[in-house]
C-alpha positions as CSV (number, residue, x, y, z in Angstrom):
1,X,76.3,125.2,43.0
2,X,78.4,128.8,42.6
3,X,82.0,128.8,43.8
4,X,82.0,131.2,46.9
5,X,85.3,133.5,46.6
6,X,87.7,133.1,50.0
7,X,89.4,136.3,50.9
8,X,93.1,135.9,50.1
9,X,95.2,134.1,52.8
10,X,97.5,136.9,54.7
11,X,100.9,136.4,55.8
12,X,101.5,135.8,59.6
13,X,103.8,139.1,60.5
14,X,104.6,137.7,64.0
15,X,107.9,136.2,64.0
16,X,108.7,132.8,65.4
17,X,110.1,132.2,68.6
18,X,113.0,130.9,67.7
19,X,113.7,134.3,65.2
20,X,112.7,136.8,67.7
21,X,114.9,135.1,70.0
22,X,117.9,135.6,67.3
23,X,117.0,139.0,67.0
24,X,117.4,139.6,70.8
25,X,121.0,137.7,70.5
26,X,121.7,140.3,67.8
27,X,120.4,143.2,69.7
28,X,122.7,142.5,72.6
29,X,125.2,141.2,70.9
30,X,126.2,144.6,69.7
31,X,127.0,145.6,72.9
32,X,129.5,142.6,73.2
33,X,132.5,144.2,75.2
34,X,131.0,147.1,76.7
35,X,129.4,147.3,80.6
36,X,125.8,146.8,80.7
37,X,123.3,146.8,83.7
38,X,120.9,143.9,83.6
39,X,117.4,143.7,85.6
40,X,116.1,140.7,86.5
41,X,113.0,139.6,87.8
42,X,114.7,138.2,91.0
43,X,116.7,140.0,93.9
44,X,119.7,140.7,92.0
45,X,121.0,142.9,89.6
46,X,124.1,142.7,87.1
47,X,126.8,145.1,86.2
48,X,129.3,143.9,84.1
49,X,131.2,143.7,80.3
50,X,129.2,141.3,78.0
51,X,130.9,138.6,76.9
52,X,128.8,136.5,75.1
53,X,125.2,134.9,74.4
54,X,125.5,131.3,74.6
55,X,122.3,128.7,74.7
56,X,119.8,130.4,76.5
57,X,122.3,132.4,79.0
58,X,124.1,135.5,78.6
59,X,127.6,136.3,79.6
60,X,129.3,138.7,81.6
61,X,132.9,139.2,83.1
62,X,134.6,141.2,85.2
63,X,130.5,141.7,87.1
64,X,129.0,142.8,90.0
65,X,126.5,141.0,91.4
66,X,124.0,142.6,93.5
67,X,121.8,141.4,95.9
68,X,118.9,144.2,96.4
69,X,118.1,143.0,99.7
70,X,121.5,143.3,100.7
71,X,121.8,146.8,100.4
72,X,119.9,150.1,102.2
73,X,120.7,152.2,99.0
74,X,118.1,152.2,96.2
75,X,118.8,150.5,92.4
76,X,119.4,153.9,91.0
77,X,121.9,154.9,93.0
78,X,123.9,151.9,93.7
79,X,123.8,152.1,89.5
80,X,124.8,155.4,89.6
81,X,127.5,155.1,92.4
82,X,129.2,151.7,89.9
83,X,129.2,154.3,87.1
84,X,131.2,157.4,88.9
85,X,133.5,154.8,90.9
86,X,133.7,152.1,88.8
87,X,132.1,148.4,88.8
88,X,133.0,146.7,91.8
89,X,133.4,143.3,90.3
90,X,133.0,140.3,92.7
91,X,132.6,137.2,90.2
92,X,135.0,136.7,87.0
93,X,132.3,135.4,84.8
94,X,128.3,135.1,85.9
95,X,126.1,133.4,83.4
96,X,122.3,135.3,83.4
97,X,119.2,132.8,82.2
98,X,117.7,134.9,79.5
99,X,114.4,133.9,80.9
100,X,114.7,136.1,84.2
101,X,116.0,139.6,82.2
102,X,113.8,142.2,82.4
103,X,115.8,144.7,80.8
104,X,119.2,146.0,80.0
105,X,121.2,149.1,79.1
106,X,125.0,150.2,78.9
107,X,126.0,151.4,81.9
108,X,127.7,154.8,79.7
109,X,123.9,155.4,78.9
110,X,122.5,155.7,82.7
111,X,121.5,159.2,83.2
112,X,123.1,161.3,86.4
113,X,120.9,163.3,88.2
């Protein structure tokens, strides 16, 4: 009986969840202290400084909290409107469930047009 050669094992590239989960925490974690805008896959949208990433929430102060239904005026504007006039902050601290953020950016970085 001849030995049959197996091809050599490769390494998994994917990351775990738990370390691509770390490296989100890092990611916005470097923006700890700044204003960011955070979409969510609900009705409301977030505009506030990051404070923090704790468990599986994340942290701002000093936030507005936006209820889309709320409002005749579309995302992009009312964004635009909180960066000319300012963030018109209606909760001292608002903890975000990781799970329902679509995406994120620093307010400073949102484009006028």
């Amino acid at each position: 009986m001849s030995k049959v050669a197996l091809p050599p094992k490769r390494k998994n590239k994917k990351t775990s969840g738990a370390k691509g989960f770390d490296d989100e925490v890092a990611g916005i974690l470097r923006h700890r202290g700044q204003v960011v805008v955070v979409d969510t896959d609900s009705d409301y949208l977030y505009i506030g400084k990051l404070l923090g990433v704790s468990g599986s929430f994340i942290t701002l102060e000093e936030a507005d909290v936006h209820d889309r239904r709320e409002s005749a005026s579309m995302n992009e504007k009312y964004v635009l409107e909180s960066k000319k006039y300012g963030v018109r902050s209606n909760r001292r601290e608002v903890h975000i469930r990781f799970q329902r953020i679509v995406s994120y950016s620093l307010l400073e970085d949102v484009i006028d047009y």
